[in-house]
LOROTOR-66528 format. One record per residue (C-alpha): residue number from 0; z, x, y negated. Coordinates in nm, 3 decimals, m for minus. Layout:
! residues N
 seq       z       x       y
 NUM       Z       X       Y
...
***
This chain:
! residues 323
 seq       z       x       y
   0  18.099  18.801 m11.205
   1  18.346  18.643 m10.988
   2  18.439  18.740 m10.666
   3  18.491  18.489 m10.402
   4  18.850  18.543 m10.163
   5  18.787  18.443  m9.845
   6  19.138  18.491  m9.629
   7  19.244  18.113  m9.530
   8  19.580  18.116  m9.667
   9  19.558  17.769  m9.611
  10  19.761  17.827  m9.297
  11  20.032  17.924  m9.418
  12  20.181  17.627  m9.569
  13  20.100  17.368  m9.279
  14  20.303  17.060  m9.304
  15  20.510  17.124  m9.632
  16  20.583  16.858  m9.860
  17  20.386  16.872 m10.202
  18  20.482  17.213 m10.393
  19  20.700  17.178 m10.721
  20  20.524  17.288 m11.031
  21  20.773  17.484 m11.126
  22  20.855  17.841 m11.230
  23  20.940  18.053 m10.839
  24  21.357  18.097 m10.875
  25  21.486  18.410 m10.894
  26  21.486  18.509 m10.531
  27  21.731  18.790 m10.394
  28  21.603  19.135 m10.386
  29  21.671  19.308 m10.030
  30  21.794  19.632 m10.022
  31  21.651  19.689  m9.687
  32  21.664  20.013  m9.417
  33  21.331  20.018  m9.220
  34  21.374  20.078  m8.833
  35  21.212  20.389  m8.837
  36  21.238  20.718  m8.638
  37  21.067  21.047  m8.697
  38  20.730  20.987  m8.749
  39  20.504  21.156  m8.504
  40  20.221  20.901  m8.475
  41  20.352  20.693  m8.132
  42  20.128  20.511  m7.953
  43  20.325  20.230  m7.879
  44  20.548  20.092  m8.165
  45  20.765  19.788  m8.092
  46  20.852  19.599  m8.413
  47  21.077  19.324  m8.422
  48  21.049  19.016  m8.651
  49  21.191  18.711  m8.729
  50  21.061  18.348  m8.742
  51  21.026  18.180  m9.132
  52  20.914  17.841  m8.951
  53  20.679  17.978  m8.680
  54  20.511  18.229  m8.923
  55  20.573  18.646  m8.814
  56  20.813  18.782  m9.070
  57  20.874  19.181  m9.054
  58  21.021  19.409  m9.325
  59  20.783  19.675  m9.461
  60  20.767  19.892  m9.712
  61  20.464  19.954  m9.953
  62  20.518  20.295 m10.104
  63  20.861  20.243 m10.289
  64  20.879  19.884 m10.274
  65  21.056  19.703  m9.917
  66  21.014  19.349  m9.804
  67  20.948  19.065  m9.635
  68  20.605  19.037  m9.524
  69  20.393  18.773  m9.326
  70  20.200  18.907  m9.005
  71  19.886  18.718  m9.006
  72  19.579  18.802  m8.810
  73  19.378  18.512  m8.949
  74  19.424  18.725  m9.279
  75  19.113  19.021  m9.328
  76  19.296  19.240  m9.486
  77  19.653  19.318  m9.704
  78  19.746  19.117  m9.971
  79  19.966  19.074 m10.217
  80  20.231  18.896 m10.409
  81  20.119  18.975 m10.784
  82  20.478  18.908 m10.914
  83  20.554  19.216 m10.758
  84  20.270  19.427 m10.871
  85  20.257  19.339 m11.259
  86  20.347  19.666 m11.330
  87  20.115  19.853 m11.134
  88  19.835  19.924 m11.234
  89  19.527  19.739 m11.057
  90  19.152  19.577 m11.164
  91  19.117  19.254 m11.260
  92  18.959  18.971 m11.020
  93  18.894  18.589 m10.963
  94  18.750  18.308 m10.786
  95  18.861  18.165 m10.426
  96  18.871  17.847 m10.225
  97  19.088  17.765  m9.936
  98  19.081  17.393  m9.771
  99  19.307  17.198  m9.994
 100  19.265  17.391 m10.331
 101  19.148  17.739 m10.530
 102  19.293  18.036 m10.465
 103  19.292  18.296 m10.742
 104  19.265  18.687 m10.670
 105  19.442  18.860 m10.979
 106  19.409  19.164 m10.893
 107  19.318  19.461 m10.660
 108  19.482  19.778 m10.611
 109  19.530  20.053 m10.332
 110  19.838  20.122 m10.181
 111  19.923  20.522 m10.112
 112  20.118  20.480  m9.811
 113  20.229  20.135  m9.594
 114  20.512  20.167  m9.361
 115  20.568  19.926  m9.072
 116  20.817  20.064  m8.866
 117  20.636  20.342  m8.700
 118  20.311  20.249  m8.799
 119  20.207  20.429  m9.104
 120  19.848  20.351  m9.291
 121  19.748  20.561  m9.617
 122  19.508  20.430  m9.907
 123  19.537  20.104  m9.816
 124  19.280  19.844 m10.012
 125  19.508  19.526 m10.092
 126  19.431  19.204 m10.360
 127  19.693  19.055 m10.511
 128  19.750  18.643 m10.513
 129  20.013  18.440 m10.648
 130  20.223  18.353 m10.380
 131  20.483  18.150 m10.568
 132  20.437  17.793 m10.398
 133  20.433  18.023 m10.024
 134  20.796  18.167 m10.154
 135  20.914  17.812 m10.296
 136  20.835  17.636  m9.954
 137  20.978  17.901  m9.730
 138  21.225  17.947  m9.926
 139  21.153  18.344  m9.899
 140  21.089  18.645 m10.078
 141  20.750  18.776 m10.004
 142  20.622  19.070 m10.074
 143  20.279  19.007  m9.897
 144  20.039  18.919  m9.565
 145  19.996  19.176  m9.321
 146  19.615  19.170  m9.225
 147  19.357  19.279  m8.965
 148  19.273  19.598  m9.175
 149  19.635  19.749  m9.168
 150  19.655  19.734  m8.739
 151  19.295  19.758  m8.654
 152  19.278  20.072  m8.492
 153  19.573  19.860  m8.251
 154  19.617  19.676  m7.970
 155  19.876  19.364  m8.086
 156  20.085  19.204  m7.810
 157  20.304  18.864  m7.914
 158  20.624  18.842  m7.780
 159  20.796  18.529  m7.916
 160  21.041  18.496  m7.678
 161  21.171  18.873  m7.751
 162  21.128  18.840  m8.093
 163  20.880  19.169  m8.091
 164  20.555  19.324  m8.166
 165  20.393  19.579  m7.972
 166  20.088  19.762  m8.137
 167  19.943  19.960  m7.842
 168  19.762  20.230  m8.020
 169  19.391  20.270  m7.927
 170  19.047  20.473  m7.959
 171  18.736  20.408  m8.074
 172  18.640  20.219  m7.782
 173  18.930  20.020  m7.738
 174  19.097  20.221  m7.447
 175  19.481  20.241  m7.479
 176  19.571  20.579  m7.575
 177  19.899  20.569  m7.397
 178  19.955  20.259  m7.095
 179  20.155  19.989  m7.160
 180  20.514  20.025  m6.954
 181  20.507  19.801  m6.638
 182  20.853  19.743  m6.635
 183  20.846  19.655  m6.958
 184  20.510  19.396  m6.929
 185  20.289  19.324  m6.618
 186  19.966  19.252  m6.638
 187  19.823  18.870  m6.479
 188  19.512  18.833  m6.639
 189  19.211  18.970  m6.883
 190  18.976  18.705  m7.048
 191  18.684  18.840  m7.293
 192  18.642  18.671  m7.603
 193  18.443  18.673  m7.905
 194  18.474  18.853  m8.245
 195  18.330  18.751  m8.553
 196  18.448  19.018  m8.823
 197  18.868  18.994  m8.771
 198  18.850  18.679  m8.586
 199  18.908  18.718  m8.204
 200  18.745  18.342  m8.081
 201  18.867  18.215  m7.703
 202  18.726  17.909  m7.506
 203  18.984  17.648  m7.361
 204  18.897  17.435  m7.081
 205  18.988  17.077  m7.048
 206  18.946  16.899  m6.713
 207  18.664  17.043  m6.563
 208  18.359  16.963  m6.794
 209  18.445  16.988  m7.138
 210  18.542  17.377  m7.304
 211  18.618  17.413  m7.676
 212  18.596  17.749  m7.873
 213  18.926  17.820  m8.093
 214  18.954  18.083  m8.330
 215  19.306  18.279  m8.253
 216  19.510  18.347  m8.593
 217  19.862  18.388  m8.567
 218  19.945  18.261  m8.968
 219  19.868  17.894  m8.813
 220  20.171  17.737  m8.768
 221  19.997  17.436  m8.607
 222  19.682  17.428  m8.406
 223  19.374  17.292  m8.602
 224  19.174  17.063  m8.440
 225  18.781  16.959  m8.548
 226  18.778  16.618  m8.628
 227  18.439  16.583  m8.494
 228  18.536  16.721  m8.131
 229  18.388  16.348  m8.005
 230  18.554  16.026  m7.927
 231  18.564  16.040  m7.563
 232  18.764  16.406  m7.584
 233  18.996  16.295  m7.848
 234  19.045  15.982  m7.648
 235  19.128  16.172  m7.330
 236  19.290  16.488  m7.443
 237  19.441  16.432  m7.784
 238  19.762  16.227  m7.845
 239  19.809  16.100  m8.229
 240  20.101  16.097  m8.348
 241  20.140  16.057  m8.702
 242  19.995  16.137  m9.014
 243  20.115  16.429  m9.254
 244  20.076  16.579  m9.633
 245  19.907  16.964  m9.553
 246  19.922  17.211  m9.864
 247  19.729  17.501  m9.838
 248  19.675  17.814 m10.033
 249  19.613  17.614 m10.361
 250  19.826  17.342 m10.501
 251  19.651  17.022 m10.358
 252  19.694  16.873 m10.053
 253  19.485  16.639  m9.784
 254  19.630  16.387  m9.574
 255  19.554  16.485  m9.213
 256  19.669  16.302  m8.842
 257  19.930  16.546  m8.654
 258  19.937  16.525  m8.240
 259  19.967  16.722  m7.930
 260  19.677  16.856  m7.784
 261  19.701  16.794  m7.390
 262  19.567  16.923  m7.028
 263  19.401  17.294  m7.213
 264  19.400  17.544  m6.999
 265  19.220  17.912  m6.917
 266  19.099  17.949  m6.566
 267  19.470  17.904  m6.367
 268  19.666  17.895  m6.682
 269  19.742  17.584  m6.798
 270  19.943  17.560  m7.148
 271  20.171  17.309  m7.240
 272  20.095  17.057  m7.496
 273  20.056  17.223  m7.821
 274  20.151  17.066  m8.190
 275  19.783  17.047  m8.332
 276  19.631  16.923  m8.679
 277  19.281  16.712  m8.642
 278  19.111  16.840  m8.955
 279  18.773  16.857  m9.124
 280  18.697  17.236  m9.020
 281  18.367  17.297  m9.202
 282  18.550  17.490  m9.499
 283  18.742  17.703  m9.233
 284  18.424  17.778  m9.047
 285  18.225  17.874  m9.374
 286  18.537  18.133  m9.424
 287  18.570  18.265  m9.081
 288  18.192  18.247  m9.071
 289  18.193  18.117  m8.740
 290  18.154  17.806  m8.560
 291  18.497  17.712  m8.332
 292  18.625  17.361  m8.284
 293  18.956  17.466  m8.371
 294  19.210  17.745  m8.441
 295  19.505  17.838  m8.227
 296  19.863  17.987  m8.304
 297  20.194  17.988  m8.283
 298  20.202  17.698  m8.100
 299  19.957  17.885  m7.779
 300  20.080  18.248  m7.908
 301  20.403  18.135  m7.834
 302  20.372  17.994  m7.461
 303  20.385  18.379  m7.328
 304  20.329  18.731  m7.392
 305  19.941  18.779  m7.481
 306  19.740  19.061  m7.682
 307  19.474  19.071  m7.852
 308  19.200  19.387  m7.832
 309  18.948  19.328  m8.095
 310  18.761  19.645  m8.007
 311  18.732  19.571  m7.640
 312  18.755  19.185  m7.645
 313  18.980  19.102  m7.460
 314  19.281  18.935  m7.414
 315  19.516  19.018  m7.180
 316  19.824  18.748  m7.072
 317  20.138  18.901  m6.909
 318  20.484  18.834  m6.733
 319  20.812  19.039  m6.837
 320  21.023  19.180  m6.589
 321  21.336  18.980  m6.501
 322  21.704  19.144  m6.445
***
């Protein structure tokens, strides 16, 4: 029987010219050192990461094997590039779909121990994919996707501008164990917001009638848009500007209209025009099971420090102390 994959890795490859057919290069093999201390299970771990486009990159390590891996909330769980795992061993698996194309699983294994930083996570479920288009395009090795699984029992805070992620560790009711340094980050605001499974979904205001839900996933490189959000509001608050090749997961692509989505805001916040994607999102909301008008990342992720609590539902925006 097959088994259908449901992570949108369709995000991850936004914008990208179409994907050569042919065989990954031999990519460089990192001998990397992991920023870690002695591990005595902190509550606060800051890991910092680099940008490969505007997707999270941060070196891990999967028992023996270190690498590059993509930080990706919009992703359920861990997964994996299968190039790396041949030689494990793992169960067999198939089936997918993603919005521009199939995605195969070809495999499933469990990982003993996962190191990020100071974070470490033990019997950890992961699937493997082939990820050789994702490495040709970003010209990267990767060794997999970070997931919702591997930092649930977390807090996650998005720094861009610092280059950092906190994961404030929490307890079962979504309480930080230990607080959050103010001089380090101050609290401005709280908003609730909605989960449905690993998707955190927030509603944006525009003007002072119209509010659109948006599922918050930080593998989008781009915002997505519904194409059906109306006339009138794509009229008023949606500026075309061109129209773009998006690859996704498989090895098709759709034609889609790129533009900045204007005047959003949340209550007194109001975010600066964000690079967005107007796209047919019934596929994305039969795989988030959900019903948003849209999906939100780097681009909003980006405009200031914000967290995400899935267990509480909240998220919280903040200002950094300045010297």
């Amino acid at each position: 029987m097959k088994t259908i994959f449901r992570s949108p890795l369709w995000r991850l490859l936004l914008l990208l010219p179409f994907a050569s057919n042919a065989a990954p290069p031999d990519l460089p093999q990192w001998n990397l050192t992991l920023t870690t201390s002695e591990w005595v299970a902190p509550n606060i771990i800051r890991i910092p990461f680099t940008l490969t486009g505007t997707l999270i990159t941060v070196r891990a390590r999967l028992d023996t094997l270190e690498g590059n891996f993509f930080f990706d909330t919009g992703a359920s769980g861990l997964l994996l590039n299968h190039r790396y795992m041949s030689k494990q061993t793992g169960s067999a698996a198939a089936g997918g779909g993603g919005v521009t194309g199939k995605v195969r699983v070809l495999g499933a294994s469990k990982i003993d121990t996962f190191l990020l930083d100071n974070m470490q996570v033990v019997d950890v479920p992961a699937e493997w994919i082939d990820m050789s288009h994702i490495e040709r395009s970003k010209k990267i090795g990767l060794i997999g996707i970070i997931g919702y699984r591997v930092f649930e029992g977390f807090e996650v805070l998005f720094d861009y501008e610092a280059s950092r992620l906190v994961l404030i560790r929490t307890n079962a009711k979504g309480n930080p164990i230990e607080a959050l340094p103010n001089w380090e980050y101050q609290l401005l605001d709280s908003l609730s917001v909605v989960t449905a499974g690993h998707v955190a979904i927030i509603r944006l205001e525009f003007g002072h009638h119209s509010k659109k839900s948006f599922a918050l996933d930080s593998g989008a490189e781009q915002n997505l848009l519904s194409a059906t959000a109306g006339k009138r509001f794509l009229k008023e608050h949606f500026d075309i500007r061109k129209r773009v090749k998006l690859n996704g997961a498989g090895k098709e692509s759709i034609e889609v209209l790129s533009g900045q989505l204007l005047h959003a805001h949340i209550d007194s916040f109001h975010l600066k025009p964000m690079n967005t994607l107007l796209i047919n999102m019934s596929e994305i909301n039969e795989t988030y099971q959900t019903q948003v008008d849209g999906v939100l990342g780097y681009e909003f992720l980006s405009q200031r420090p914000v967290s995400i609590n899935y267990k509480k539902r909240r998220v919280r925006f903040y200002s950094k102390s300045r010297p």
